[in-house]
PATOR-769987 format. One record per residue (C-alpha): residue in one letter; x, y, z. Coordinates in Angstrom, 2 decimals, padded with zeros to 5 digits. Layout:
PT, residuo, X, Y, Z
PT, A, X, Y, Z
...
% end
This chain:
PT, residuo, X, Y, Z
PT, X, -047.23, 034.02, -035.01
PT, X, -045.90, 033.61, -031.85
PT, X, -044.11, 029.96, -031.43
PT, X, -043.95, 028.10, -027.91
PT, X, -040.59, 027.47, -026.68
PT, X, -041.91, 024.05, -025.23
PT, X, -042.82, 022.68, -028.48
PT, X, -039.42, 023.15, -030.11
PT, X, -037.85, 021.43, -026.90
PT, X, -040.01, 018.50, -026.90
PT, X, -038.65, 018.00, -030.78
PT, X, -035.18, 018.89, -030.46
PT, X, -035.14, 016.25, -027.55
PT, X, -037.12, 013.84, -029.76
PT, X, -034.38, 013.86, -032.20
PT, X, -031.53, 013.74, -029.63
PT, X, -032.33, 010.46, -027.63
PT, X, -033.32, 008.91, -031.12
PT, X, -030.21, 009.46, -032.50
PT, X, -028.31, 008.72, -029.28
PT, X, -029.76, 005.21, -029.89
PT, X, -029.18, 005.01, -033.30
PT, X, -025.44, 005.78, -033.00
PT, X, -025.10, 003.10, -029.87
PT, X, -026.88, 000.79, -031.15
PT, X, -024.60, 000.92, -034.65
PT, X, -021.05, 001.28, -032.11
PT, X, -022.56, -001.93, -030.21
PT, X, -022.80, -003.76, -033.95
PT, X, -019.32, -002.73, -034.66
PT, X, -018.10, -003.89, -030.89
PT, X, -017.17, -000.87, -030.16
PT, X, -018.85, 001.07, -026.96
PT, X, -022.43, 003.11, -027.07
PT, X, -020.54, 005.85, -025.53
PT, X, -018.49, 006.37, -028.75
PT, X, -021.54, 005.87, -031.15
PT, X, -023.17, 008.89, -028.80
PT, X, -020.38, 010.48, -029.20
PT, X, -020.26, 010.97, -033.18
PT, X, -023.87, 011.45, -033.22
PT, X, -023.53, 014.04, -031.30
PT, X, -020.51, 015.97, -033.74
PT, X, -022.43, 015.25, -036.39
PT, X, -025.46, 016.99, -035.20
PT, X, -023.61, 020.07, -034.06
PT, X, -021.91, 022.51, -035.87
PT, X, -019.49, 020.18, -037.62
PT, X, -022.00, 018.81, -039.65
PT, X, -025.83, 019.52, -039.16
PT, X, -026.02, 022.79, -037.29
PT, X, -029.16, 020.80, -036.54
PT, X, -030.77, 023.29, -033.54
PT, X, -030.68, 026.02, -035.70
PT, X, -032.87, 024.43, -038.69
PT, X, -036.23, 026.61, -039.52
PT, X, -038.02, 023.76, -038.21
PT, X, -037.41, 025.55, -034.07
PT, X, -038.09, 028.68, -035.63
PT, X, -035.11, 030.68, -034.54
PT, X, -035.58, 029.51, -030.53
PT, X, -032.76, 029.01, -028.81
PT, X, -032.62, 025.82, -027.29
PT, X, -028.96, 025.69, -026.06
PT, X, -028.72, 026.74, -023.09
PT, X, -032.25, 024.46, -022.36
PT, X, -030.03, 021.58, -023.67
PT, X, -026.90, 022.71, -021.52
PT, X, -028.64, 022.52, -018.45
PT, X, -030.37, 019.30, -018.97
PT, X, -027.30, 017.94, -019.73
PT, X, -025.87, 019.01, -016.52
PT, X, -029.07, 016.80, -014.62
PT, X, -027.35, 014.07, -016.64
PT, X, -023.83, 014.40, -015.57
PT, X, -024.84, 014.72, -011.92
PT, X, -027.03, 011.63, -011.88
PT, X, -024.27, 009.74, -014.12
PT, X, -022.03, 010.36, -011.34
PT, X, -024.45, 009.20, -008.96
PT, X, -024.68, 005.50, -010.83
PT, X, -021.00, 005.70, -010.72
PT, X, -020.59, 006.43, -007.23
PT, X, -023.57, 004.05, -006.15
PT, X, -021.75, 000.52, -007.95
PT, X, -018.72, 001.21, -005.79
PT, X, -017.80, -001.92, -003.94
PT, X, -015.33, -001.57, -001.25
PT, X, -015.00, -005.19, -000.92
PT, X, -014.13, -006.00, -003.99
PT, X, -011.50, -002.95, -004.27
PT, X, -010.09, -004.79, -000.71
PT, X, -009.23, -007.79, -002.44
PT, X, -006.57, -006.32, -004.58
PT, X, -005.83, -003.06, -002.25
PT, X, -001.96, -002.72, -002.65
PT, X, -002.69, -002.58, -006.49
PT, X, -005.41, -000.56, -006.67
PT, X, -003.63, 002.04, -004.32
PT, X, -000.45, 002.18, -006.36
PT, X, -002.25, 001.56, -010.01
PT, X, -005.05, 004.23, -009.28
PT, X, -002.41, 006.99, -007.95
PT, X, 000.21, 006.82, -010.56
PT, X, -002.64, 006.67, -013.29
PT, X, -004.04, 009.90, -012.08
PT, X, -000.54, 011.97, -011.34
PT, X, 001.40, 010.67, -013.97
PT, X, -001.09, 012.61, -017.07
PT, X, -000.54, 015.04, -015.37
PT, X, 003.16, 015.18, -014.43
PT, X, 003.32, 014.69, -018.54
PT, X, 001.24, 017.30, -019.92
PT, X, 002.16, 020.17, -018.22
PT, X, 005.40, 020.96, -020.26
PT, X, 003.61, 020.87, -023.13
PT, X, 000.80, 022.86, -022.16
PT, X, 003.39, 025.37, -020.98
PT, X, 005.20, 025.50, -023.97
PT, X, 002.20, 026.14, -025.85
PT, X, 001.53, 029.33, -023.95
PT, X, -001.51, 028.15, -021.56
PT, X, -001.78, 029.24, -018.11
PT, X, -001.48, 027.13, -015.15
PT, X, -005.83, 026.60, -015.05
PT, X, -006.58, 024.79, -018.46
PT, X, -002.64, 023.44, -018.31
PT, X, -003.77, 021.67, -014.70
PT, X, -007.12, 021.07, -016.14
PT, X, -006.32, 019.27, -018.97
PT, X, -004.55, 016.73, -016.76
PT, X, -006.84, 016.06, -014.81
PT, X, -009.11, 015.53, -017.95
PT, X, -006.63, 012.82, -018.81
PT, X, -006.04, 011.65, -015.19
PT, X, -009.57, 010.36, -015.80
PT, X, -010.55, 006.67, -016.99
PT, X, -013.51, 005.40, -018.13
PT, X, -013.70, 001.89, -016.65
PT, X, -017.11, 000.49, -018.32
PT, X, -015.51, 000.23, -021.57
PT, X, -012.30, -001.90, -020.56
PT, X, -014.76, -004.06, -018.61
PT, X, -016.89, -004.37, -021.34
PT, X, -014.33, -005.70, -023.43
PT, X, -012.84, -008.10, -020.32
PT, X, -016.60, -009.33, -020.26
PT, X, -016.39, -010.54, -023.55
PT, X, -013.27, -012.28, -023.70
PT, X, -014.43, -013.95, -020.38
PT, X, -011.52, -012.52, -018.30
PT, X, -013.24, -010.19, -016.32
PT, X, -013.21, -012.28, -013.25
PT, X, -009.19, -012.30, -013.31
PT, X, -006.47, -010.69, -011.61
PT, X, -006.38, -008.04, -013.61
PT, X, -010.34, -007.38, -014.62
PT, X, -010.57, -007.43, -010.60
PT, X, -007.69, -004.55, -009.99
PT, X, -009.24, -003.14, -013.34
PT, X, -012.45, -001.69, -011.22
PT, X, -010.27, -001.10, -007.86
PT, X, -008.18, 000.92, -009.50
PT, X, -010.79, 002.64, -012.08
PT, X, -012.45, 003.55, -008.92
PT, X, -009.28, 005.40, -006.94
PT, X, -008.11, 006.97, -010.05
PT, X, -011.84, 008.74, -010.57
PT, X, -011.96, 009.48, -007.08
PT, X, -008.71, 011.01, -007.50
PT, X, -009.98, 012.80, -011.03
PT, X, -013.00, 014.26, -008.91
PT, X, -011.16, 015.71, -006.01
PT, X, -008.72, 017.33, -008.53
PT, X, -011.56, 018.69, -010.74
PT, X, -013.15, 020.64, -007.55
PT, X, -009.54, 021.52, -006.36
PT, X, -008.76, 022.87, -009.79
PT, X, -012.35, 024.58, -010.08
PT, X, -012.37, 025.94, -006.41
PT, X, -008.79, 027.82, -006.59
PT, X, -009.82, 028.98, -009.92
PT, X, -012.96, 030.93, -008.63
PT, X, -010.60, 031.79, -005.14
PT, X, -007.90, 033.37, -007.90
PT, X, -010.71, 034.91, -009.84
PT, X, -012.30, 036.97, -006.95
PT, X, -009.35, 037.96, -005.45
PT, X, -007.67, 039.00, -008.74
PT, X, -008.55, 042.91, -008.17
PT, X, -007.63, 042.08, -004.08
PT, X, -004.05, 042.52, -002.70
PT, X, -001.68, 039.98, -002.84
PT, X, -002.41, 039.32, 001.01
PT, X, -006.10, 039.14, 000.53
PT, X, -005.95, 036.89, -002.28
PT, X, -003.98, 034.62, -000.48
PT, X, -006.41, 034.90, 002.83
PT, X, -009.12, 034.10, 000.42
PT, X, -007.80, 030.81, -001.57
PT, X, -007.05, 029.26, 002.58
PT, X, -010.81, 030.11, 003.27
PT, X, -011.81, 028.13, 000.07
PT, X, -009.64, 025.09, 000.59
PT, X, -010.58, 025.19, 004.08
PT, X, -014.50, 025.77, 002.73
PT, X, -014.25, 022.98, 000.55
PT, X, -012.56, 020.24, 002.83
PT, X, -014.78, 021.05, 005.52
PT, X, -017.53, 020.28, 003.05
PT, X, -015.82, 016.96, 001.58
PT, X, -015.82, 015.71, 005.30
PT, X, -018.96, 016.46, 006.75
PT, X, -020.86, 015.38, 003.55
PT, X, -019.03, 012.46, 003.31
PT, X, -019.81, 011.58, 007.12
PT, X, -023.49, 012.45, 006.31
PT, X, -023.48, 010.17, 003.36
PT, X, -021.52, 007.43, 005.00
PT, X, -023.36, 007.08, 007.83
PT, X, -026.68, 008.93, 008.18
PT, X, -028.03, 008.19, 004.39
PT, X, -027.88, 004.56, 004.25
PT, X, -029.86, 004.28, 007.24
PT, X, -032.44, 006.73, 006.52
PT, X, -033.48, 005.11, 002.95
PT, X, -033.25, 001.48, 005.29
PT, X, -035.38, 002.99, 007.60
PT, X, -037.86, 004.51, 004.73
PT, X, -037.82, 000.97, 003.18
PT, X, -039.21, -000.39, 006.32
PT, X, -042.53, 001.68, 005.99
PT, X, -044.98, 000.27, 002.99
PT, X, -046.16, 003.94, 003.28
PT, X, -043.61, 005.91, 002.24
PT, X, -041.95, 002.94, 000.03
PT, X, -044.39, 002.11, -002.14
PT, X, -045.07, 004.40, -005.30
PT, X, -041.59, 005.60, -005.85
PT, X, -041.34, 006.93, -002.64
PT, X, -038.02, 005.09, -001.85
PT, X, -036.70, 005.55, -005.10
PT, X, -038.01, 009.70, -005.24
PT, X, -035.91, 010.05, -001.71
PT, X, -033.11, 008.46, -003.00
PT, X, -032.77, 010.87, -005.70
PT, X, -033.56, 014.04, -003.62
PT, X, -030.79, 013.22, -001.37
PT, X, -028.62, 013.09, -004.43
PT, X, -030.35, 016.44, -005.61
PT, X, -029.61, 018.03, -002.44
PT, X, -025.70, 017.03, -001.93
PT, X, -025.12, 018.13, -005.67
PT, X, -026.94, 021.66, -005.08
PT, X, -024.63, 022.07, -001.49
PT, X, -021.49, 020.80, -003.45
PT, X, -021.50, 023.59, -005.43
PT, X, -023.51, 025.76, -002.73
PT, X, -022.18, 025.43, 000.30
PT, X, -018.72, 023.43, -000.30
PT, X, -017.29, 025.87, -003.81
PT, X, -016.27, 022.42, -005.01
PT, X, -018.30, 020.93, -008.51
PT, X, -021.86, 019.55, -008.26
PT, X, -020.41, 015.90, -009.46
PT, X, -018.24, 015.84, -006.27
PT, X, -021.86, 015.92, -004.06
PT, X, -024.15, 013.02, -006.33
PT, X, -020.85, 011.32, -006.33
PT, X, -021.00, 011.13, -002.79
PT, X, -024.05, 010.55, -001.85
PT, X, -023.50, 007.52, -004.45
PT, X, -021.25, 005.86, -002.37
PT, X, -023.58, 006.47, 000.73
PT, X, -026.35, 004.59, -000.90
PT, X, -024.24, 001.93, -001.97
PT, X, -023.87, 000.96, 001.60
PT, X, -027.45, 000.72, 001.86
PT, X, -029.39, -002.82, 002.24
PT, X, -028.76, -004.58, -001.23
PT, X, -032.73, -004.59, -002.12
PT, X, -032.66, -000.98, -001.29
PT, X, -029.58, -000.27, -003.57
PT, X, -031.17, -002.40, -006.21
PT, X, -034.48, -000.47, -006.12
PT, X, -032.79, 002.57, -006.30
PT, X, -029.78, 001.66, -008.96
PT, X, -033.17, 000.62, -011.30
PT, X, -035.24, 003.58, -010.85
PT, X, -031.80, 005.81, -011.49
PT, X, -030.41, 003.94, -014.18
PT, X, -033.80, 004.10, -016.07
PT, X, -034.13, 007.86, -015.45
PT, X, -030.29, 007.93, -016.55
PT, X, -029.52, 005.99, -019.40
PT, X, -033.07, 006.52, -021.06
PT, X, -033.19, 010.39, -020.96
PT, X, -030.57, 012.36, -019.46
PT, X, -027.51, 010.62, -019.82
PT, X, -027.48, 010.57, -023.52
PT, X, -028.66, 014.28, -023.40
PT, X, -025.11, 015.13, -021.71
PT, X, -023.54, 012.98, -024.49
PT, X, -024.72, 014.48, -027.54
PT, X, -024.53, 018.03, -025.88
PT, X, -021.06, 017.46, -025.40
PT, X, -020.69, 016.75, -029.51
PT, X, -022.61, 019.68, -029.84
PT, X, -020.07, 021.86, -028.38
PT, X, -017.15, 020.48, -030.59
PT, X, -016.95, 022.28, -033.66
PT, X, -014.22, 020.20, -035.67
PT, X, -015.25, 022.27, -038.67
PT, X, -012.95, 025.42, -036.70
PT, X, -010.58, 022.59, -035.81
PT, X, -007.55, 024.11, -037.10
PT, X, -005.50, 021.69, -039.37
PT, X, -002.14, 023.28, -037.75
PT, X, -003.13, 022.35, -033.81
PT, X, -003.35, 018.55, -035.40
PT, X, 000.17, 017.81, -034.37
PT, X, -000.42, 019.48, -030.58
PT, X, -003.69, 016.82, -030.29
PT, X, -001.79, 014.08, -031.63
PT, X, 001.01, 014.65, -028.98
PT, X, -001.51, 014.80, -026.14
PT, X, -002.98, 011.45, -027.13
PT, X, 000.73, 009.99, -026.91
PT, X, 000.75, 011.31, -023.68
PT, X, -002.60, 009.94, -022.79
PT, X, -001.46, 006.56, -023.81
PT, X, 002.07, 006.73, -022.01
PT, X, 000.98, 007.99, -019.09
PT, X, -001.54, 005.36, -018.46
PT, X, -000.27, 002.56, -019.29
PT, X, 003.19, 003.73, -017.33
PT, X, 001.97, 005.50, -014.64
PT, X, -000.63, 002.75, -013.76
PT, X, 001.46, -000.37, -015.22
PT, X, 004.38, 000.72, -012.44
PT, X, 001.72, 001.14, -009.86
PT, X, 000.65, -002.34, -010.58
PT, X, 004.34, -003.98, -010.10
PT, X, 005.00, -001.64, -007.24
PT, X, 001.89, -003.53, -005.85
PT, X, 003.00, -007.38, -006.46
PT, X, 001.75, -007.83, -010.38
PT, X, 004.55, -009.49, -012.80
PT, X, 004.96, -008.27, -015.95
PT, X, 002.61, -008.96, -018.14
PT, X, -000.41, -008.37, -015.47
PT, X, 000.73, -004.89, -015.31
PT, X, 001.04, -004.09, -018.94
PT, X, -002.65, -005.96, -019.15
PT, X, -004.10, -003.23, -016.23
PT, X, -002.29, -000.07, -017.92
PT, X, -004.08, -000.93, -021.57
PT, X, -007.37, -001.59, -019.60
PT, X, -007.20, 002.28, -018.08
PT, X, -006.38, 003.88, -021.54
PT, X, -009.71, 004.98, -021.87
PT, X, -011.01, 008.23, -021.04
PT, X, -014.66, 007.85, -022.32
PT, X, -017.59, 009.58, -020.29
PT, X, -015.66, 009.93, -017.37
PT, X, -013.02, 012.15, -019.09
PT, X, -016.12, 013.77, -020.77
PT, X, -017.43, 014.82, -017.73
PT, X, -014.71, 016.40, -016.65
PT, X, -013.69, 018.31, -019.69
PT, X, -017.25, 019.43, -019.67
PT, X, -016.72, 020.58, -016.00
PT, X, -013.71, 022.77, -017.27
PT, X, -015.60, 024.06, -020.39
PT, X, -018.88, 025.20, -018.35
PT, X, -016.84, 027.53, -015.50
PT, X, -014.76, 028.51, -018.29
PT, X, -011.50, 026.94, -017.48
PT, X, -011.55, 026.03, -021.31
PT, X, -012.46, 028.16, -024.58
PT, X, -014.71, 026.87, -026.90
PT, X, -013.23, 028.80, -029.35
PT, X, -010.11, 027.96, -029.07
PT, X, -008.04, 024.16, -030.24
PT, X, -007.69, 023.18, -027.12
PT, X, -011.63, 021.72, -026.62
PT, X, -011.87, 019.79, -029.59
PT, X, -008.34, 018.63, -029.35
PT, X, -008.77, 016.98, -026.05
PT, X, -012.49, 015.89, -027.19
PT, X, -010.55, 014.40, -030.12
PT, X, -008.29, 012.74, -027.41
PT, X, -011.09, 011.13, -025.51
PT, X, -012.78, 009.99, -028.83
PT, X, -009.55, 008.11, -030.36
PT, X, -008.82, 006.65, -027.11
PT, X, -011.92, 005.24, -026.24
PT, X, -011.99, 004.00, -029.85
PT, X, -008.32, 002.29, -029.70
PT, X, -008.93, 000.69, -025.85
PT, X, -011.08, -001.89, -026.95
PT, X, -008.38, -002.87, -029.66
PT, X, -005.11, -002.52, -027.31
PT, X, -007.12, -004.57, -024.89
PT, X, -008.13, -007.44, -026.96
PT, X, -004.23, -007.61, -028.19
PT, X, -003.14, -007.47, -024.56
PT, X, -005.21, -010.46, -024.09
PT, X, -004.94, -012.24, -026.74
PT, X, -002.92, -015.36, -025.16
PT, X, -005.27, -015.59, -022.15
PT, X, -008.35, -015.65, -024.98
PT, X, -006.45, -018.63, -026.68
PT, X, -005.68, -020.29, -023.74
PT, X, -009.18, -020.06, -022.12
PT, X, -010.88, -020.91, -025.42
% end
């Protein structure tokens, strides 16, 4: 008997958001974020553990790739959310710090890494790449955290999303950099030396050429379409806003990639921060409609996909040592790198040290980028160097919640 693909799907995707909301829910009893409850879910359904999409109940289909790409839809629109809460006012009231603090933060991982990763024997793509994996913060756990210790309308919780923001810019730009020479390198590998070299310019020149007339186009043409759109009951009512909105953000993802070489994120990213500029009950409409599609379907799909490509079974016991140094970096370099950006920028002390724990974590947005670097094939799955950095971003976002609640701790007694 012949078994339909479709049916399979619809269960394997059944068990994946329910557990994705099982494991949240259990991280948000234990205080820590959903992200990391997703997160073990997902290694625990995977090979680690439950091998679970090959049980007999799919019937030998293989739903992987199925999974992979819906998992990519959930990356892109994640980015989108990201980009569309950007709020340049409130990343002008503590400019100077931001600028310094989001900077450092994103050269100073990798500054550190690389002599390790060239000691180790890795070439110049995954050595670059996994910087830029740790150059990444996750800034909706810190904030989380800020939130509940009733600080998040300080100094710090302030330069804490200006600087999140720069620094992931920063991560972004890097990650299609890094991806775009790679591909350049790649195709002109057989080429002569010349050629090779004619044909990385034409990328770089490919890909800023994109990053500036997208931008533009997102800047100033989007916002004012969707305003204009929101003015007709027509079109607006039904969805129809909210459908435009997202095939604008469909469109500059497929041309990112396309028409620009750079990675899909770098286009829903942008036309993010293009909607954000929109009127506010535009934005709102379409930050609910996304956010629903988002963190109800696809968004936890990407999680748990990522889990399922981390095999800590394989996970030699001798590469322990290598991960463990990489989190020390990851630690050092964020709370240096963006702790001196933050004095360099008029914090004392203690405000500094305060931002630098608050960035420690690389969460989704490090997950996203590792991802990035595992699906052009920058990283191995086979090899340590995956699950050691997915360890990384795991054990970091677990400790930030802890560092930051210590780094408070006399502004919690004091307010309380």
């Amino acid at each position: 008997m012949e078994h339909n693909p479709a049916v399979a799907l619809l269960l394997a995707l059944g068990i994946i958001i329910l557990a994705s909301r099982v494991g949240g829910a259990i991280a948000r009893q234990l205080k820590h974020p959903r992200v990391l409850g997703e997160l073990i879910v997902g290694v625990l359904l995977g090979p680690t553990l439950l091998d679970f999409l090959h049980w007999g109940v799919f019937h030998g289909i293989e739903l992987g790739e199925t999974i992979h790409e819906m998992a990519e839809l959930g990356v892109i629109i994640l980015m989108f959310n990201i980009g569309l809460e950007v709020s340049l006012k409130e990343l002008g009231k503590v400019g100077r710090v931001g600028i310094f603090a989001g900077v450092l933060g994103a050269v100073a991982p990798i500054v550190l890494v690389l002599p390790l990763m060239f000691a180790s024997g890795y070439a110049w793509q995954p050595a670059i790449f996994t910087g830029v994996t740790l150059a990444a913060t996750s800034v909706s756990i810190s904030a989380q955290v800020l939130f509940e210790l009733g600080v998040l309308q300080t100094k710090e919780g302030n330069a804490l999303l200006a600087t999140a923001l720069i620094d992931d810019v920063l991560a972004i730009l890097l990650v299609s950099v890094v991806v775009a020479v790679t591909a350049a390198s790649g195709a002109g590998a057989v080429a002569e030396e010349g050629g090779a070299a004619a044909d990385l310019a034409l990328v770089m020149l490919r890909m800023v050429a994109y990053i500036v007339i997208a931008g533009a186009l997102a800047w100033f043409v989007v916002p004012r379409h969707l305003n204009w759109l929101a003015k007709r009951p027509s079109i607006a009512q039904s969805y129809g806003l909210e459908a435009a909105a997202l095939i604008i953000m469909l469109l500059f993802a497929w041309s990112a990639e396309e028409l620009g070489g750079v990675a899909t994120i770098t286009g829903s990213f942008l036309a993010g921060i293009g909607m954000s500029r929109a009127r506010e009950s535009v934005k709102h409409a379409i930050d609910e409609a996304a956010s629903a599609i988002a963190y109800s379907f696809l968004v936890p799909i990407f999680f748990i996909q990522v889990g399922l490509g981390a095999d800590l079974s394989t996970f030699p016991l001798e590469a322990l040592p290598f991960a463990a140094v990489i989190l020390v970096i990851a630690i050092v370099s964020k709370v240096g790198g963006c702790g001196l950006g933050a004095l360099m920028g008029g914090f004392n002390r203690l405000e500094s040290l305060r931002l630098g724990v608050c960035m420690v974590s690389r969460g989704e947005v490090g997950l996203i980028v590792a991802s990035i670097g595992l699906s052009v094939g920058i990283f191995q799955q086979d090899t340590p160097l995956f699950s050691a950095l997915f360890l990384v971003i795991l054990i970091s976002t677990l400790i930030t919640p802890i560092l930051v609640r210590m780094a408070f701790a006399g502004e919690t007694a004091a307010t309380s």
